[in-house]
One Martini backbone bead per residue (centre of mass of N, CA, C, O) as a GRO file, in nm:
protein
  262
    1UNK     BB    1   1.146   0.581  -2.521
    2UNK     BB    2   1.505   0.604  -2.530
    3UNK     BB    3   1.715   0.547  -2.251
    4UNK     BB    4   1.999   0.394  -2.317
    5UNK     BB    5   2.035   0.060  -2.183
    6UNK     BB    6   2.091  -0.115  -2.359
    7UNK     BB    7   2.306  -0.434  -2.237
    8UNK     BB    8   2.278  -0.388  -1.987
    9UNK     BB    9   2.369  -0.485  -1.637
   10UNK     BB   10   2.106  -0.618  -1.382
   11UNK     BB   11   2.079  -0.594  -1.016
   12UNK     BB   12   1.777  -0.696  -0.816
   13UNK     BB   13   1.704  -0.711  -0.520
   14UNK     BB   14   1.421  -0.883  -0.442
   15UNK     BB   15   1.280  -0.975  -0.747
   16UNK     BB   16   1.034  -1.196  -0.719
   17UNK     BB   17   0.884  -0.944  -0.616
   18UNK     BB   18   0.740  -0.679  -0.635
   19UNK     BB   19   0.894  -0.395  -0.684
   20UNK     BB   20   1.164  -0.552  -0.833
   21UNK     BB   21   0.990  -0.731  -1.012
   22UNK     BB   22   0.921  -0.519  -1.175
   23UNK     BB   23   1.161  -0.361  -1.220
   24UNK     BB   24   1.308  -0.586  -1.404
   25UNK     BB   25   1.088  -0.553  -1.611
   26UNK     BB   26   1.160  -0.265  -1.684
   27UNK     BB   27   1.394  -0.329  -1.764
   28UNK     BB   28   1.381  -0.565  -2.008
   29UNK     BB   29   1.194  -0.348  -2.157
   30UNK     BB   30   1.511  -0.206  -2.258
   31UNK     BB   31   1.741  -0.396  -2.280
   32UNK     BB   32   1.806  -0.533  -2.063
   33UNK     BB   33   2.031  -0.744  -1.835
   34UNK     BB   34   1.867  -0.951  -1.569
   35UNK     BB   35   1.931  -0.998  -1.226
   36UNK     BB   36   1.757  -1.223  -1.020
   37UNK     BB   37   1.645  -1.209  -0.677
   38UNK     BB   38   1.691  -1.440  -0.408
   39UNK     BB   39   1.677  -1.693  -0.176
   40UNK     BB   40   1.562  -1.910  -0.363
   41UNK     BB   41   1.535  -2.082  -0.645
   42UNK     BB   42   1.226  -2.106  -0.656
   43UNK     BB   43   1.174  -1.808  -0.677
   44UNK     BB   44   1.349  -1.753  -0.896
   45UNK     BB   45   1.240  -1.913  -1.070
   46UNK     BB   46   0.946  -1.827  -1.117
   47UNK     BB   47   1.037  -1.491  -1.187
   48UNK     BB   48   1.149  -1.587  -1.466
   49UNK     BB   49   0.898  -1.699  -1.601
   50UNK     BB   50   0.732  -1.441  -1.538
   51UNK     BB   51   0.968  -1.234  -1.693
   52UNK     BB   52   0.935  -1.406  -1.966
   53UNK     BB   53   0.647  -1.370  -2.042
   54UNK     BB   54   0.612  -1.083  -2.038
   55UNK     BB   55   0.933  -1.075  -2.168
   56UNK     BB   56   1.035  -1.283  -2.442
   57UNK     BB   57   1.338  -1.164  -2.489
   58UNK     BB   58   1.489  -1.161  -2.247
   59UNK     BB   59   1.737  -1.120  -2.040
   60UNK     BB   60   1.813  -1.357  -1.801
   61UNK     BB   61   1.913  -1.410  -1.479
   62UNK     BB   62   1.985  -1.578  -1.168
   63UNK     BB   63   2.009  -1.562  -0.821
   64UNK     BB   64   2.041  -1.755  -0.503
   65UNK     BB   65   2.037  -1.511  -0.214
   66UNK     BB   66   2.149  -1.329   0.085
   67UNK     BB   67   2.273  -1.028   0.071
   68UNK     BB   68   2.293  -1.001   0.393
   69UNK     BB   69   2.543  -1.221   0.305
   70UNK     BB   70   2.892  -1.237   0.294
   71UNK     BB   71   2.905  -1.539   0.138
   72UNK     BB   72   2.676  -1.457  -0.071
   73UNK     BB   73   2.838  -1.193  -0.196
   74UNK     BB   74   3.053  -1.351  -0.276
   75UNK     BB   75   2.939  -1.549  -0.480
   76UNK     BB   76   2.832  -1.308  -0.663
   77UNK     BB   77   3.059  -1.157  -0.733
   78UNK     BB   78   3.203  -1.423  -0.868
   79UNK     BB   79   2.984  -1.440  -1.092
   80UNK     BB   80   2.924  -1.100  -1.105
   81UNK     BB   81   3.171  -0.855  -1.111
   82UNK     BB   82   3.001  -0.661  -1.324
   83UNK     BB   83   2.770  -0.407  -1.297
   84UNK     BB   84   2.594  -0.131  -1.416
   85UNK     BB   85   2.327  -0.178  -1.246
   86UNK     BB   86   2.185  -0.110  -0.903
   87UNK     BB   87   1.966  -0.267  -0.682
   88UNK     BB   88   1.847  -0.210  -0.339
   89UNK     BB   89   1.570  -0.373  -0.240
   90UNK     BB   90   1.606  -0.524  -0.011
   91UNK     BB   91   1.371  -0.620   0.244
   92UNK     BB   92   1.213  -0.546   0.561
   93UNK     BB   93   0.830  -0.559   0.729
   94UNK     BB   94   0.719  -0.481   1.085
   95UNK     BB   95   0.465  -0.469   1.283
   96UNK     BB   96   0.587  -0.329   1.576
   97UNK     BB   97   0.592  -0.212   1.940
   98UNK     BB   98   0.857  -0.101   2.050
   99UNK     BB   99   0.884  -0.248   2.315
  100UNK     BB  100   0.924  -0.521   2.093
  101UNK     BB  101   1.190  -0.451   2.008
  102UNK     BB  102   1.450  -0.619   1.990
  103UNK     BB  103   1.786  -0.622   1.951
  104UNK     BB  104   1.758  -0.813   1.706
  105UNK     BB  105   1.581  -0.723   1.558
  106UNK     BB  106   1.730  -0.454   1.481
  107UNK     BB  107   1.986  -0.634   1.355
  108UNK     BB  108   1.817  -0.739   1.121
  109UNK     BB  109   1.707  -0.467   0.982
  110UNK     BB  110   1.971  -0.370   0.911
  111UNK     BB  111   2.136  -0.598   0.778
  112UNK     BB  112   1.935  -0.557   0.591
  113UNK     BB  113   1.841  -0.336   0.452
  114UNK     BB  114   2.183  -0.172   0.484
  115UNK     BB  115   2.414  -0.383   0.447
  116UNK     BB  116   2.360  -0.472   0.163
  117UNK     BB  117   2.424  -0.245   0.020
  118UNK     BB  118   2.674  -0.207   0.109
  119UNK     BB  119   2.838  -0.433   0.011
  120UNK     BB  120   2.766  -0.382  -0.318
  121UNK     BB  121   2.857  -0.133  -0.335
  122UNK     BB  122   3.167  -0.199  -0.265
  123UNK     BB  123   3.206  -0.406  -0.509
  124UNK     BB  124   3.090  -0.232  -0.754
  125UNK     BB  125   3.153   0.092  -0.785
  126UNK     BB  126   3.479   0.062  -0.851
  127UNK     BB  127   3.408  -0.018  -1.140
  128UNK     BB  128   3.209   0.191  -1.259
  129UNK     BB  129   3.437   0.420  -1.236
  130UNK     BB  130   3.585   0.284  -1.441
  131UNK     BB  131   3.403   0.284  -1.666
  132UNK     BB  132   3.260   0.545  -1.654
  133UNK     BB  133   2.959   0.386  -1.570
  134UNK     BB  134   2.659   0.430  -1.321
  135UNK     BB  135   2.363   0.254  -1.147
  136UNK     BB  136   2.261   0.349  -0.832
  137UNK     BB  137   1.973   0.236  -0.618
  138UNK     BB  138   1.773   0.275  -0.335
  139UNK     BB  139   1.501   0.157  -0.168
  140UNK     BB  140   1.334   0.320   0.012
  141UNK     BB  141   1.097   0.566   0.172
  142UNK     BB  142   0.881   0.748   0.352
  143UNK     BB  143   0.992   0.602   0.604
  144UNK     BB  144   1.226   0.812   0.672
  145UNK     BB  145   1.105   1.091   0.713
  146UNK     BB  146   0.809   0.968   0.843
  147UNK     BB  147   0.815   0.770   1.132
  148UNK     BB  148   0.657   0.530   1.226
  149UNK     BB  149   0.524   0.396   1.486
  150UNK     BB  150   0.470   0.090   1.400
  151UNK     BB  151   0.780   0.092   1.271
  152UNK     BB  152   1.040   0.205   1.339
  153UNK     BB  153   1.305   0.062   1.251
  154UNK     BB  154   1.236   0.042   0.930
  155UNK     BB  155   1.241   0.391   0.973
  156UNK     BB  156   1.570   0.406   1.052
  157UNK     BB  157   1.668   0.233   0.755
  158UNK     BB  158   1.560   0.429   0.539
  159UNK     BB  159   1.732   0.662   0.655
  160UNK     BB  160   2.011   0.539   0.601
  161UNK     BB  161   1.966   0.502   0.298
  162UNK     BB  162   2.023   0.806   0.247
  163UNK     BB  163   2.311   0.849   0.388
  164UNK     BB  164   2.421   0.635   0.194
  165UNK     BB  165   2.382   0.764  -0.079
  166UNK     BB  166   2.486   1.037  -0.078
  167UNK     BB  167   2.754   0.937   0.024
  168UNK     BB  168   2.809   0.778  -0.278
  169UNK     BB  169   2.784   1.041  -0.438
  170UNK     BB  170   3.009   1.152  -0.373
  171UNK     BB  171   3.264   0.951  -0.452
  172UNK     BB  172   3.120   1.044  -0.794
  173UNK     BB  173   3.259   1.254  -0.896
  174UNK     BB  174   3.329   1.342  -1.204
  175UNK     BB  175   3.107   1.104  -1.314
  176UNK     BB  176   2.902   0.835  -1.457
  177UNK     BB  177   2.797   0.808  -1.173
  178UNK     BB  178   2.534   0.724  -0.954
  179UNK     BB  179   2.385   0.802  -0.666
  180UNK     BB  180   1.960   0.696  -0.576
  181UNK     BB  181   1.676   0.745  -0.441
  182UNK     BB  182   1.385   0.584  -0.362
  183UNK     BB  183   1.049   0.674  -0.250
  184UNK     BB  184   0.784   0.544  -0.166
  185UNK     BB  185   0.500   0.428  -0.083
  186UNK     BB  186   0.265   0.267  -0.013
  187UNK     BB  187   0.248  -0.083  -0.127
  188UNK     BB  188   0.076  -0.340  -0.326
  189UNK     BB  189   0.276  -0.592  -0.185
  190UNK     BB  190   0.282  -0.878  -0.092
  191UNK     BB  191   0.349  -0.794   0.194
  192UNK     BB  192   0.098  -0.613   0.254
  193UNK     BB  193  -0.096  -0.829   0.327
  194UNK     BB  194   0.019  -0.890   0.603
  195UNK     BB  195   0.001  -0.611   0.705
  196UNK     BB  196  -0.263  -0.601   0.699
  197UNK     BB  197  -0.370  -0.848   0.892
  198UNK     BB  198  -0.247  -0.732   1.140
  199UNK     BB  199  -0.423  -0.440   1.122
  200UNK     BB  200  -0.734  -0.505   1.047
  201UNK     BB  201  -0.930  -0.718   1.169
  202UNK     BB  202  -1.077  -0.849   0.928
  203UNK     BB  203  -1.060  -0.633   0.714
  204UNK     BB  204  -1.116  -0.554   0.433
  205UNK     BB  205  -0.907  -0.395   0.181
  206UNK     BB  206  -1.065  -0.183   0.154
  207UNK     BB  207  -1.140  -0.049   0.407
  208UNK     BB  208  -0.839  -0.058   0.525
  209UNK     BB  209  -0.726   0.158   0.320
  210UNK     BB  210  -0.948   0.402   0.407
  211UNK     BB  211  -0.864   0.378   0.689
  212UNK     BB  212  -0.542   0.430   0.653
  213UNK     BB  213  -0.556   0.712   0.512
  214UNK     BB  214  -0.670   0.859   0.688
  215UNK     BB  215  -0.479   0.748   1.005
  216UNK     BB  216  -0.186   0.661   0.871
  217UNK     BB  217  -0.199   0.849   0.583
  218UNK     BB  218  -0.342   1.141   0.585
  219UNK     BB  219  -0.127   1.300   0.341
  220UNK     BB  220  -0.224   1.211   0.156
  221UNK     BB  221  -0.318   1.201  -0.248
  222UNK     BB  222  -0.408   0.921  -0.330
  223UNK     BB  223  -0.555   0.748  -0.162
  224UNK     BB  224  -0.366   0.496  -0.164
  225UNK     BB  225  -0.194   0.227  -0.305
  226UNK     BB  226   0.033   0.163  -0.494
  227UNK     BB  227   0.183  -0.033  -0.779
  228UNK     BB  228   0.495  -0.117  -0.843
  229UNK     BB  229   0.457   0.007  -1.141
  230UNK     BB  230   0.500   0.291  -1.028
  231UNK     BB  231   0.806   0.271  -0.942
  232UNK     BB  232   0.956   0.128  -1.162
  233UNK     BB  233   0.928   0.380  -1.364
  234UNK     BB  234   1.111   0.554  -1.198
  235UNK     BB  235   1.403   0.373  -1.188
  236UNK     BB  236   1.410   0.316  -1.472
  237UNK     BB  237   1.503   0.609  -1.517
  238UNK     BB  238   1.733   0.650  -1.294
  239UNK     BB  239   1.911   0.417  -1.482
  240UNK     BB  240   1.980   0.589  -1.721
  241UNK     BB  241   2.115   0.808  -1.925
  242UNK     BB  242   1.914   1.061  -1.895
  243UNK     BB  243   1.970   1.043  -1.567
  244UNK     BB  244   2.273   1.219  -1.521
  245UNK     BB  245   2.144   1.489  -1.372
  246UNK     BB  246   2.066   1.277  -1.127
  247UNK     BB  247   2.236   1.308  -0.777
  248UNK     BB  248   2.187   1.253  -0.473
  249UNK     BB  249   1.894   1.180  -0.451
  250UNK     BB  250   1.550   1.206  -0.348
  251UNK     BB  251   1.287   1.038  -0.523
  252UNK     BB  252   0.927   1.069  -0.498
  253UNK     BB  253   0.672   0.768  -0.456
  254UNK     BB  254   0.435   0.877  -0.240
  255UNK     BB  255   0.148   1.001  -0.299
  256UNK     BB  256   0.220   1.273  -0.129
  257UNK     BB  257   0.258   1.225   0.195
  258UNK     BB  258   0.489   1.414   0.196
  259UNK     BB  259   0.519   1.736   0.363
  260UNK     BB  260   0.667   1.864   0.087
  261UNK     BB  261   0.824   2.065  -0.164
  262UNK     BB  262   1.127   1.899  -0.111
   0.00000   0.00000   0.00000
């Protein structure tokens, strides 16, 4: 199927591993131009090969920083001044007890997670409306509606990207540019290895799986952690110009956790 996005230039925030990096793959063999987004040079050039690799004819294109950084994010788009296509993956997630979560960290969840999206959306945004075409997506999670225990902090900037996209979806009224959330569920993604090392005691990731989607995601219906590369499917396609008719949408690619036919 042509998605019909061929020569568009996508910055994929995040995207050196994990779903982001799947993402990327997903957007370059649709013939998108790929800035790939990491924090160090050495990730980003690593990320690049890997998906040269990948897609031998790929058009890619790296930057190196950090995009909850005010001063990183201008010279991102003195760089880039305009991008068809925003995926706003960049986040961090901690499992740790409410309790132990200081101010601080309250406050670097909220700006990694939610703010890097404020500052890109409001960068590119303008210029898309202008262009009239543009796809922003944000990655939420399925933890932003049912927020876990585990890390309420997390489950509270996922919910906030909701209300952040659906808000920017208003502002694109009567235009050709959409801006719409997708929500994952566990995803066996580099950082889940470390999540499961804090949560399991040392037992296998079978076993972990096993008994995590028993005990603490008792409502899926995959009954597993999703792969990457299944979430990147959604992305490429709400990137699309196929995906026209979807906008301030939250679409879920939970495995069925949350318990809403809505």
């Amino acid at each position: 199927m042509d998605l019909k996005i061929k020569g568009k230039l996508a910055l994929v925030t995040g995207s050196t591993k994990g779903i982001g990096h799947a993402i990327a793959v997903g957007l370059a063999r649709e013939g998108v131009h790929v800035i790939v987004n990491g924090r160090s040079q050495q990730s980003v050039d690593q990320a690049l090969g890997t998906l040269r690799a990948q897609v031998p004819d790929a058009t890619a294109q790296g930057f190196a920083g950090d995009v909850s950084d005010p001063a990183q994010v201008e010279r991102l788009v003195g760089q880039f001044p305009h991008v068809d296509i925003l995926v706003n993956n960049m986040g961090i997630f901690d499992p740790k007890p409410f309790e132990e979560i200081s101010n601080e960290e309250w406050l670097r969840f909220f700006n990694v997670n939610v703010m890097s999206g404020v500052q890109l959306s409001r960068a590119y945004l303008p210029k898309m409306k202008q262009k009239n075409w543009g796809r922003v997506v944000f990655i939420s999670s399925e933890s932003g509606i049912q927020i876990p225990t585990e890390m309420i902090h997390y489950g509270l900037t996922k919910t906030a990207q909701l209300a952040l996209s659906r808000g920017l979806a208003e502002t694109c009224a009567g235009t050709a540019v959409t801006v719409n959330s997708v929500l994952p569920g566990p995803t066996s993604s580099d950082g889940v290895e470390e999540f499961v090392e804090k949560l399991s005691g040392g037992a296998s990731f079978e076993s972990f799986e096993k008994k995590f989607f028993e005990e603490a995601r008792p409502s899926s219906i995959l009954k597993r952690f999703t792969t990457p590369e299944e979430i990147a499917n959604m992305v490429v396609y709400v990137c699309s110009e196929l995906s026209s008719a979807t906008n301030g949408a939250a679409l879920r690619a939970d495995g069925g956790v949350v318990r809403s036919a809505f």
